[in-house]
TORMI-313584 format. One record per atom (N, C-alpha, C, O): residue number from 0; residue in one letter; atom name; x, y, z. Coordinates in Angstrom, 1 decimal. Layout:
BEGIN
  seq  type  atom      px      py      pz
  NUM     A    CA       X       Y       Z
...
//
This chain:
BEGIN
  seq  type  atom      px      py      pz
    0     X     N     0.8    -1.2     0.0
    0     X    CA     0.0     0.0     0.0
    0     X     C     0.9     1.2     0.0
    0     X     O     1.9     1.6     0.6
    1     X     N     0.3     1.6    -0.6
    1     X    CA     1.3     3.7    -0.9
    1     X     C     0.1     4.8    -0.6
    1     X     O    -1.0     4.8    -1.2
    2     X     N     0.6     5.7     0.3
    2     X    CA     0.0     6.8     0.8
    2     X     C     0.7     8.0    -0.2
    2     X     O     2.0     8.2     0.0
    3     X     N    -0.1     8.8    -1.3
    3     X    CA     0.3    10.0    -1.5
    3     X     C    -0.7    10.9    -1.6
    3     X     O    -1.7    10.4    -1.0
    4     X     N    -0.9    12.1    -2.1
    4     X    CA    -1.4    13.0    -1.9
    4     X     C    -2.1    12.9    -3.4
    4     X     O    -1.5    12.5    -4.5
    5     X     N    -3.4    13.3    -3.2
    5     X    CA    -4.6    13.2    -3.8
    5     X     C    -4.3    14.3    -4.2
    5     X     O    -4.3    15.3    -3.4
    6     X     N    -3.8    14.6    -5.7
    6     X    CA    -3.9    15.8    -6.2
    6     X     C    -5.0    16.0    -7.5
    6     X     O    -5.7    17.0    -7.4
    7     X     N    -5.1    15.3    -8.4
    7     X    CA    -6.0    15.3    -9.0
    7     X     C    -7.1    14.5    -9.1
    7     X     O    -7.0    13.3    -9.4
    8     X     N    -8.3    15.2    -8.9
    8     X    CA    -9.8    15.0    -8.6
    8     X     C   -10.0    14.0    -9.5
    8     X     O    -9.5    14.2   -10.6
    9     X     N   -10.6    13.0    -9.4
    9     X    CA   -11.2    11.9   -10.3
    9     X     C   -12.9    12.0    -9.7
    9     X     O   -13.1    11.4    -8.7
   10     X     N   -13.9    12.6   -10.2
   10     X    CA   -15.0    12.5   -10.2
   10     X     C   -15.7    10.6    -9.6
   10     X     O   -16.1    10.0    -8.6
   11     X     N   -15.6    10.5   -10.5
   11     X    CA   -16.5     8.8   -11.0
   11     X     C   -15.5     8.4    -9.9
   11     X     O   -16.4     7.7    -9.4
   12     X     N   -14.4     8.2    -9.0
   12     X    CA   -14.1     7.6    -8.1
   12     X     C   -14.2     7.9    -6.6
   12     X     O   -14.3     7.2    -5.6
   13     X     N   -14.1     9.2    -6.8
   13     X    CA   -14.7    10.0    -5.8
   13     X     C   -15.9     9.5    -4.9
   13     X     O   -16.1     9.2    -3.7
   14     X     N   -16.9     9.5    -6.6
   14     X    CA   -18.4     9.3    -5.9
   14     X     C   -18.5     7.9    -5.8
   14     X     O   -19.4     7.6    -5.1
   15     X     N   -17.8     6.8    -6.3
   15     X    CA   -17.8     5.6    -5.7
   15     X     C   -17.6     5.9    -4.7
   15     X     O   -18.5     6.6    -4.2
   16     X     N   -16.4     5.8    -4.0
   16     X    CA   -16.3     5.6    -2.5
   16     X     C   -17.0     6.3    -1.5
   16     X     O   -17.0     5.9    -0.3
   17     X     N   -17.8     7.9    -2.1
   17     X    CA   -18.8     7.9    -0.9
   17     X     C   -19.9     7.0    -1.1
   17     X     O   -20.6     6.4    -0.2
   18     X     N   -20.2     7.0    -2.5
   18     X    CA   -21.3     6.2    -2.5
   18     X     C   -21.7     4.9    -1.5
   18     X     O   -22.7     4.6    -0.9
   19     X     N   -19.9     4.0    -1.9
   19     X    CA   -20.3     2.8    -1.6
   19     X     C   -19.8     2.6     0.2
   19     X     O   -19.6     1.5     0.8
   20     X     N   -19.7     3.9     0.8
   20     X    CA   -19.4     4.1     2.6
   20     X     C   -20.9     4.7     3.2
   20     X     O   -21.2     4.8     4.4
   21     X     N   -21.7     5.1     1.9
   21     X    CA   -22.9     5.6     2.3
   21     X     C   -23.2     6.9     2.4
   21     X     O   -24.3     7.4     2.9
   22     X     N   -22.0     7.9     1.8
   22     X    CA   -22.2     9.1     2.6
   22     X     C   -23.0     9.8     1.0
   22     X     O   -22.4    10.6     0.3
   23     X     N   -23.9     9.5     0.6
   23     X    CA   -24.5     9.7    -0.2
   23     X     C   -25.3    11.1    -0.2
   23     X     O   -26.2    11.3    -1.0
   24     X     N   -25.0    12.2     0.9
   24     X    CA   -25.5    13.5     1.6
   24     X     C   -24.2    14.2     0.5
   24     X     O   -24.4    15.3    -0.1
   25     X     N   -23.2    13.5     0.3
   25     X    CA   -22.2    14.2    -0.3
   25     X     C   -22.1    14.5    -1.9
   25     X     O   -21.8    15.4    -2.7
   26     X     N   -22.3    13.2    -2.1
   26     X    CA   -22.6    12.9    -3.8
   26     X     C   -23.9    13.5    -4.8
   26     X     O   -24.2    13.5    -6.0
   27     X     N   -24.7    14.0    -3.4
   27     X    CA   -25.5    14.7    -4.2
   27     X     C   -25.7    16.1    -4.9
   27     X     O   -26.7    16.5    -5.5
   28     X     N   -24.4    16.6    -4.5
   28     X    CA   -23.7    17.9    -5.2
   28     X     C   -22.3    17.5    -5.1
   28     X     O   -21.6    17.6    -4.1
   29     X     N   -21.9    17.1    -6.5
   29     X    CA   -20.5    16.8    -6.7
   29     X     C   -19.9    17.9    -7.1
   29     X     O   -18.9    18.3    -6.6
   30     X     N   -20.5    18.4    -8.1
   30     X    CA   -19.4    20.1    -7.6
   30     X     C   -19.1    21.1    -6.3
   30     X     O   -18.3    22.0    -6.0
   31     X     N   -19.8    20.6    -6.0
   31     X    CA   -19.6    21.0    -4.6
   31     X     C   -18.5    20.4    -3.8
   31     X     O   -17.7    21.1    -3.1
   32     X     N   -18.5    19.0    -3.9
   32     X    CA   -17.6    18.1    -3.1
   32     X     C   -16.2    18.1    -3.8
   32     X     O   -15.1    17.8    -3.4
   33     X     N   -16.5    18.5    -4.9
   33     X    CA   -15.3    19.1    -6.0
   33     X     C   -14.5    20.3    -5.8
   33     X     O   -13.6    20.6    -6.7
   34     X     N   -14.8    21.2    -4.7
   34     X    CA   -14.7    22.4    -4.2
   34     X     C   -14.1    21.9    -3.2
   34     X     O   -12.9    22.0    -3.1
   35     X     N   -15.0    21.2    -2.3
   35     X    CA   -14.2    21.2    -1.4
   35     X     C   -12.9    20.3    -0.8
   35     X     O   -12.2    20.5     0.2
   36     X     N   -12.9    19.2    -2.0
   36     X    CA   -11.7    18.5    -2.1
   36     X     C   -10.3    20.1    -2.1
   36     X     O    -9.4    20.4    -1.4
   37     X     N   -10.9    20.8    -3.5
   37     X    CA    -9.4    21.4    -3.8
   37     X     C    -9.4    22.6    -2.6
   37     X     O    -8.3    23.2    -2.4
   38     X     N   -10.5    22.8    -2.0
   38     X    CA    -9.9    23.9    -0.7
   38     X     C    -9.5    23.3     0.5
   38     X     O    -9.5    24.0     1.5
   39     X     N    -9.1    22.0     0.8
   39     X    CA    -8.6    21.2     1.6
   39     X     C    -7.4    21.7     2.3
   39     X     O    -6.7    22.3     1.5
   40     X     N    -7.0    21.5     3.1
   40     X    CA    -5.6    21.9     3.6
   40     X     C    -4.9    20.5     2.9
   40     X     O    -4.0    20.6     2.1
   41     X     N    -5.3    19.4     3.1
   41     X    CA    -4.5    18.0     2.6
   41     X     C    -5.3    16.9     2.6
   41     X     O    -5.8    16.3     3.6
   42     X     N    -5.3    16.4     1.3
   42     X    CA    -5.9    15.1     0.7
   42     X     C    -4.7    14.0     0.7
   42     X     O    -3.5    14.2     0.4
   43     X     N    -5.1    12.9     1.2
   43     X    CA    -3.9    11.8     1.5
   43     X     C    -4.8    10.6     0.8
   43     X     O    -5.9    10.4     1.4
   44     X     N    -4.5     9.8    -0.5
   44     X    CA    -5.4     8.7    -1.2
   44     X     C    -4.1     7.5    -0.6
   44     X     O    -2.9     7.7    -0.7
   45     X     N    -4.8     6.4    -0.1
   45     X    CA    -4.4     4.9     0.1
   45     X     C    -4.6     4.2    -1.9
   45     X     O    -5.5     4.1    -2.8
   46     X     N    -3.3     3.8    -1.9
   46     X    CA    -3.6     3.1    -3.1
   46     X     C    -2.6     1.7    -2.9
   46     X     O    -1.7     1.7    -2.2
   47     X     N    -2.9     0.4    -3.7
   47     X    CA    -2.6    -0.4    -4.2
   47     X     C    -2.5    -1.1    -5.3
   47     X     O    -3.1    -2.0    -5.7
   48     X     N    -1.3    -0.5    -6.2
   48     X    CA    -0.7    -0.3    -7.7
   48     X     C    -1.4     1.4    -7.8
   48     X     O    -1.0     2.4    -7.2
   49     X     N    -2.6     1.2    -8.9
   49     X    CA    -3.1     2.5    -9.0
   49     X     C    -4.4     2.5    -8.4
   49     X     O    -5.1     3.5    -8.5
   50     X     N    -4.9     1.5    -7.8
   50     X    CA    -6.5     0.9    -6.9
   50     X     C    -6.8     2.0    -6.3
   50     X     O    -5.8     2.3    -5.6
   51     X     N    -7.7     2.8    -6.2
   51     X    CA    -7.7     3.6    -4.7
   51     X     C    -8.5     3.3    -3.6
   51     X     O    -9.7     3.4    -3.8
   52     X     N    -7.8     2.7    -2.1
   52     X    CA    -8.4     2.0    -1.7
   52     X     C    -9.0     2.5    -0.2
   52     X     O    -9.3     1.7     0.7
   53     X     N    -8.8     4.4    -0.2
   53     X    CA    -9.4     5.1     0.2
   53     X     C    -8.4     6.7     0.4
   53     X     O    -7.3     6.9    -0.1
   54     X     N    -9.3     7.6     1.1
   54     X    CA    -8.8     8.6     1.5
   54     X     C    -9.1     9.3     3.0
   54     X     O   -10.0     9.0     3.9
   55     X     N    -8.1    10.5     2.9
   55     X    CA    -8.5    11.2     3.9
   55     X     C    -8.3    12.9     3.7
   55     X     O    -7.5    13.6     3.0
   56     X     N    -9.3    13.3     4.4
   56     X    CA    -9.5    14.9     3.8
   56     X     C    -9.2    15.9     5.3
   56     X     O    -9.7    15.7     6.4
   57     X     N    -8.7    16.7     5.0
   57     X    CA    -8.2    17.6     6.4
   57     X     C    -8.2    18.9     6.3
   57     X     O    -7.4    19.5     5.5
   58     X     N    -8.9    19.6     7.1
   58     X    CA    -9.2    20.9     6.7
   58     X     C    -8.7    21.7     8.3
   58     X     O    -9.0    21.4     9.4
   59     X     N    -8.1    22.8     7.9
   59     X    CA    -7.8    23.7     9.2
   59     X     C    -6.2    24.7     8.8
   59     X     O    -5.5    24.8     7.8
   60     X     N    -6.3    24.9     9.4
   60     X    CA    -5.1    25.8     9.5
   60     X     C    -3.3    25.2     9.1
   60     X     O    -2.6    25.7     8.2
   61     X     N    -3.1    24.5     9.8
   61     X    CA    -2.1    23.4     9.8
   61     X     C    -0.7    23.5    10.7
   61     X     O     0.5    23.0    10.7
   62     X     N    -1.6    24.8    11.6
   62     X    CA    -0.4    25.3    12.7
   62     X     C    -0.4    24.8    13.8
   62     X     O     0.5    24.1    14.4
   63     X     N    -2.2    25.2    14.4
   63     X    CA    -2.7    24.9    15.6
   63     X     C    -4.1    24.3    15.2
   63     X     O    -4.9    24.1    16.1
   64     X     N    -4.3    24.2    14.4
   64     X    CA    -5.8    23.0    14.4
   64     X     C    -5.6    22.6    12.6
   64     X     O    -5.6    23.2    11.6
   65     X     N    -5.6    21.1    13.0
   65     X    CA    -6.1    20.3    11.8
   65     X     C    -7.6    19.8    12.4
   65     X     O    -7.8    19.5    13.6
   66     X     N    -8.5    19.6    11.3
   66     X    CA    -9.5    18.7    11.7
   66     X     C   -10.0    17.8    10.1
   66     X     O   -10.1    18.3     9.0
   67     X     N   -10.1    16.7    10.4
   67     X    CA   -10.2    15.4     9.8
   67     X     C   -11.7    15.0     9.6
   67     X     O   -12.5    14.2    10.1
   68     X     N   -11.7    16.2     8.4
   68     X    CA   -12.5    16.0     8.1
   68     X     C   -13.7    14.7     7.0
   68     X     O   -14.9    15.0     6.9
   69     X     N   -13.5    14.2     6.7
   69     X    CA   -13.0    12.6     5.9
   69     X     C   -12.3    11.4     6.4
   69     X     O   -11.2    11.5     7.0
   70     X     N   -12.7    10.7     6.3
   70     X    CA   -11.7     9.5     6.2
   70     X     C   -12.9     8.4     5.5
   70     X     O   -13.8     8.1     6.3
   71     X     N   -12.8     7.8     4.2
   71     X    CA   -13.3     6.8     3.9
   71     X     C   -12.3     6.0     3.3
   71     X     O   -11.3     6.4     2.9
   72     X     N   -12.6     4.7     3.2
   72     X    CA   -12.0     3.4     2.8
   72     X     C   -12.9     2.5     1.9
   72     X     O   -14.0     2.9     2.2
   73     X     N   -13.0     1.6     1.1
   73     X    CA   -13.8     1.1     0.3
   73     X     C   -14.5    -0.4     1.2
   73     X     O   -13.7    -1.3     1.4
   74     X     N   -15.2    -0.4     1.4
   74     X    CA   -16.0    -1.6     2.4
   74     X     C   -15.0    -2.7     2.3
   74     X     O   -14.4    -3.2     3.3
   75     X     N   -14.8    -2.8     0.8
   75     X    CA   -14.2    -4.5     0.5
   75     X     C   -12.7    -4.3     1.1
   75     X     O   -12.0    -5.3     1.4
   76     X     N   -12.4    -2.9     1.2
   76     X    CA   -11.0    -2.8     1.8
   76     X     C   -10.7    -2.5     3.3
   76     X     O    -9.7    -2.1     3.8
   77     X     N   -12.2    -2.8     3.9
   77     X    CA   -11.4    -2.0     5.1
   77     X     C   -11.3    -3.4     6.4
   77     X     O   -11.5    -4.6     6.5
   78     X     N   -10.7    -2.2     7.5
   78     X    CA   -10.2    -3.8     8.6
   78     X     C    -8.7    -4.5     8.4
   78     X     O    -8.1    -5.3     9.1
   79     X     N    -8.2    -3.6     7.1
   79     X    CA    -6.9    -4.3     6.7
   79     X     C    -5.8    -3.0     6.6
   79     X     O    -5.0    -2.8     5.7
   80     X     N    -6.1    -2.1     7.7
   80     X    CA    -5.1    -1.1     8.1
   80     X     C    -5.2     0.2     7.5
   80     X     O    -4.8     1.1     8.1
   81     X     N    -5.6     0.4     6.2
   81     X    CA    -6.0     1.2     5.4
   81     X     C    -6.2     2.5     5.9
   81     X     O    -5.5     3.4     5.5
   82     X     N    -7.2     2.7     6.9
   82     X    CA    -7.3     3.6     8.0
   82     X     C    -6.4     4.1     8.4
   82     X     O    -5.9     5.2     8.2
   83     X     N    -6.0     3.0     9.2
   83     X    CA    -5.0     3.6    10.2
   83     X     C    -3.7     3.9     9.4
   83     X     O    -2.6     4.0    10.1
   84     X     N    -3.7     4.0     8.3
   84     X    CA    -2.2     4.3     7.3
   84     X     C    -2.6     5.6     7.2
   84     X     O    -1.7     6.5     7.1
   85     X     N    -3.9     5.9     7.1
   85     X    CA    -4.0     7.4     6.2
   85     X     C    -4.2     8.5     7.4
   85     X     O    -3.9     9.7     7.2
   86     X     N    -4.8     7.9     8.7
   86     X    CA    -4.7     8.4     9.5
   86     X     C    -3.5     8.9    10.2
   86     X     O    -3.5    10.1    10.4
   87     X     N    -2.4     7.9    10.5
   87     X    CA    -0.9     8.0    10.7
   87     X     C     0.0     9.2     9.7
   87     X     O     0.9    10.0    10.1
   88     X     N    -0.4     9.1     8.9
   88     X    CA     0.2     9.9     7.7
   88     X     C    -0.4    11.4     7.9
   88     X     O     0.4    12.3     7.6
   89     X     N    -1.5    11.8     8.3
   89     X    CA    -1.9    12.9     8.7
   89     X     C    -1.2    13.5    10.1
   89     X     O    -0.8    14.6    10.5
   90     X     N    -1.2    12.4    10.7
   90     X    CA    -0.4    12.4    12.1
   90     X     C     1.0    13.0    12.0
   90     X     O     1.6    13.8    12.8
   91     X     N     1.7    12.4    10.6
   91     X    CA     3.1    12.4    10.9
   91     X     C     3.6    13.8     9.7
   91     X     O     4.7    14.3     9.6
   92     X     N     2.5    13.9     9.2
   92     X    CA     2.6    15.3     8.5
   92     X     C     2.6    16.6     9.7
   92     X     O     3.3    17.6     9.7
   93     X     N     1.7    16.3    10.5
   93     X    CA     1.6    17.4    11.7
   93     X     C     2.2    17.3    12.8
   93     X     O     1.5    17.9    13.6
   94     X     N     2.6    17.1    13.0
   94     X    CA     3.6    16.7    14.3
   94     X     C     3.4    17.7    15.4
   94     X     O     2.7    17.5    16.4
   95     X     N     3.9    18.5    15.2
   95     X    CA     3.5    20.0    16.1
   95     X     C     2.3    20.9    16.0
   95     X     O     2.4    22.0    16.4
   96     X     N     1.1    20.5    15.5
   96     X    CA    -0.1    20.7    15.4
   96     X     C    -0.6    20.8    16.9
   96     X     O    -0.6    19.7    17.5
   97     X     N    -1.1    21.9    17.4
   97     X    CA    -1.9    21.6    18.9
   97     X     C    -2.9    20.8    18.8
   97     X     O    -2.7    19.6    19.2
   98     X     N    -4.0    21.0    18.3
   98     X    CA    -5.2    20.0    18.4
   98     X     C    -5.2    19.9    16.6
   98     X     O    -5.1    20.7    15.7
   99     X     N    -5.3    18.6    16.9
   99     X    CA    -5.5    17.7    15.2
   99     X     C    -7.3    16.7    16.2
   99     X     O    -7.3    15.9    17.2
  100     X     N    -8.5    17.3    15.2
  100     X    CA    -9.6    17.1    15.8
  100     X     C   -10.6    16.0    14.7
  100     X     O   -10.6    15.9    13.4
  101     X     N   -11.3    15.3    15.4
  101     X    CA   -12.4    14.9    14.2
  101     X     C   -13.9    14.5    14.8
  101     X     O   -13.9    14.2    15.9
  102     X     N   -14.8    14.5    14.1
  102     X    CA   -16.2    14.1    14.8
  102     X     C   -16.3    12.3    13.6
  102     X     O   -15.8    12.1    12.5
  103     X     N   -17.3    11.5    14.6
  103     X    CA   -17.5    10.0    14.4
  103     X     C   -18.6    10.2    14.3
  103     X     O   -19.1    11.3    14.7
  104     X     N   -19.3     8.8    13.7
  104     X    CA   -20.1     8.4    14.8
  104     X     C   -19.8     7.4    15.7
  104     X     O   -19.0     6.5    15.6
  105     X     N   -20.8     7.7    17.1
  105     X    CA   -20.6     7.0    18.0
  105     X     C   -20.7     5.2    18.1
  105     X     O   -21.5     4.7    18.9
  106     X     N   -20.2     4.7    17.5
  106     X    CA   -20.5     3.1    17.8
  106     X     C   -19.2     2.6    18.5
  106     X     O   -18.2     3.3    18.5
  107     X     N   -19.2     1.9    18.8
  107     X    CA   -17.8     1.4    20.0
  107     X     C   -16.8     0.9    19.0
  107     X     O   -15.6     0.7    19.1
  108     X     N   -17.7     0.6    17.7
  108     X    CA   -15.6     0.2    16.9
  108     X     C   -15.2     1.0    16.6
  108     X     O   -14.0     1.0    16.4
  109     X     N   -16.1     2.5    16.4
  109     X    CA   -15.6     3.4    16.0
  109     X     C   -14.6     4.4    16.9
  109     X     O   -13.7     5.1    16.6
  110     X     N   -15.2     4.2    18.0
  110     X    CA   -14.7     4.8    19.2
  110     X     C   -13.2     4.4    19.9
  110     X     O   -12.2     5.0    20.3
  111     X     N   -13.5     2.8    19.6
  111     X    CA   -12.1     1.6    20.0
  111     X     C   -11.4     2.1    18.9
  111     X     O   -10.2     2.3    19.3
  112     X     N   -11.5     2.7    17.3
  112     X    CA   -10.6     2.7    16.5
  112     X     C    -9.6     3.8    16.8
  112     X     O    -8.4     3.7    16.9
  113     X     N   -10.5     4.8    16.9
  113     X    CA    -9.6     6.4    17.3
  113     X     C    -9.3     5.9    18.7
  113     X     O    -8.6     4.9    18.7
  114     X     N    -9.5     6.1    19.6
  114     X    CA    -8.6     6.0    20.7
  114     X     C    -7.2     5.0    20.9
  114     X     O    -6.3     5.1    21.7
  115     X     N    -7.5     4.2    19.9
  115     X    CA    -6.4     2.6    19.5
  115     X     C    -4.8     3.7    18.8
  115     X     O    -3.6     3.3    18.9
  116     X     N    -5.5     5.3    18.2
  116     X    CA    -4.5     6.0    17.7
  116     X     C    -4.1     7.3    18.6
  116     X     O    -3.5     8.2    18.2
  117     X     N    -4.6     7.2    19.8
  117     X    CA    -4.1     8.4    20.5
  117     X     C    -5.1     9.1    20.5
  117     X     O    -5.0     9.8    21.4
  118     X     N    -6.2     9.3    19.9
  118     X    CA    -7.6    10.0    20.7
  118     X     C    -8.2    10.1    21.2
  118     X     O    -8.7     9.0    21.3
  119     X     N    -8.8    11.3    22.3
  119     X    CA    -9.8    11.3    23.2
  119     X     C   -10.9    11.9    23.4
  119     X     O   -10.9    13.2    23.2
  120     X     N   -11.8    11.5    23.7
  120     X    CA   -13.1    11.9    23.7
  120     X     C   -13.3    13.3    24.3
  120     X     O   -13.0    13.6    25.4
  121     X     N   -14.2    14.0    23.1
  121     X    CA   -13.9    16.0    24.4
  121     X     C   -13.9    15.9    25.9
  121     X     O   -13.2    16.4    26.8
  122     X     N   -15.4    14.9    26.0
  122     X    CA   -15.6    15.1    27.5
  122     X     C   -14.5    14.6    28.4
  122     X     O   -14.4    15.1    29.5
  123     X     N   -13.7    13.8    28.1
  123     X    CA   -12.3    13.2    28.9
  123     X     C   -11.3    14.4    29.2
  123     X     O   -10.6    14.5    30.2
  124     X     N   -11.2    15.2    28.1
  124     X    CA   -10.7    16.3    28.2
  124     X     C   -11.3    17.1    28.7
  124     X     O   -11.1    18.0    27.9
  125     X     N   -11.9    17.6    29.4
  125     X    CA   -12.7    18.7    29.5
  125     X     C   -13.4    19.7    28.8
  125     X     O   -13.6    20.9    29.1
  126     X     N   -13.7    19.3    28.2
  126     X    CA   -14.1    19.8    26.4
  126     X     C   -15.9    19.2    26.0
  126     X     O   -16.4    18.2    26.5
  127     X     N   -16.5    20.0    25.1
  127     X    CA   -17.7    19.8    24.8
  127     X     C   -17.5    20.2    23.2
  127     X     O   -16.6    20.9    22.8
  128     X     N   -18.4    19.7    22.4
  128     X    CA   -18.4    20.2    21.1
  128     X     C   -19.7    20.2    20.6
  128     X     O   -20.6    19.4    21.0
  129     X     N   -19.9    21.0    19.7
  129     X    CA   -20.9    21.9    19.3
  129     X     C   -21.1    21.6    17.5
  129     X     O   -20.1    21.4    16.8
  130     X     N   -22.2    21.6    17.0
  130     X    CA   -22.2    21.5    15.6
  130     X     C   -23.7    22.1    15.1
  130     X     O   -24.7    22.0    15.8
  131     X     N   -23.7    22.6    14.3
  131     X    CA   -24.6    23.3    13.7
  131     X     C   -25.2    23.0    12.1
  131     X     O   -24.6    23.4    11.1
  132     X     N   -26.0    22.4    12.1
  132     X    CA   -26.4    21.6    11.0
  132     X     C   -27.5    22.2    10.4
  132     X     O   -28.0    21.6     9.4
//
């Protein structure tokens, strides 16, 4: 597996992989999601040969706040590190980042996954978070 940087937008692959993770809120304005790939602070694509067998999308500043925003993987690919490669790689681009942040959903693999990398939950921290939808 090779981690590089998602530079040019592939449409029709794009909307597979939200399609097929479900985030189908997204694919329903692909120019849009085409916007906001290229205003990203950093796109990181998981590939095998030229496969792409996911990404991760990160938006913030890149001093004192990254936030992670994205991370999908292809169903048939995931459970086999993929994740946590693209995750890592955001990790080790930012090193000195104060808070590198992201929102889940709540289910316990999801929760076991991030904390398995060094994350903690706001309330552990003393922290609450807020979203406006």
């Amino acid at each position: 597996m090779e981690i590089r940087e998602y530079k040019n937008y592939k449409e029709a692959e794009i909307r597979q992989l939200y399609t097929e993770v479900g985030w189908i809120a997204y694919t329903e304005n692909m120019p849009l999601l085409e916007q906001a790939f290229k205003h990203s602070l950093l796109v990181l694509a998981a590939y095998e040969n030229d496969e792409l067998l996911g990404i991760i999308r990160v938006v913030g500043d890149g001093h004192t706040v990254v936030f992670v925003q994205d991370i999908l993987v292809f169903p048939g690919k995931q459970r086999r590190g993929v994740g946590t490669a693209l995750l890592k790689a955001v990790l080790d681009r930012y090193p000195d980042v104060r808070q590198i942040e992201l929102t889940t959903d709540n289910r316990p693999e999801t929760v076991a996954f991030y904390k398995s990398l060094g994350f903690s939950e706001f309330s552990e921290i003393g922290c609450c978070g807020f979203m406006r939808c």
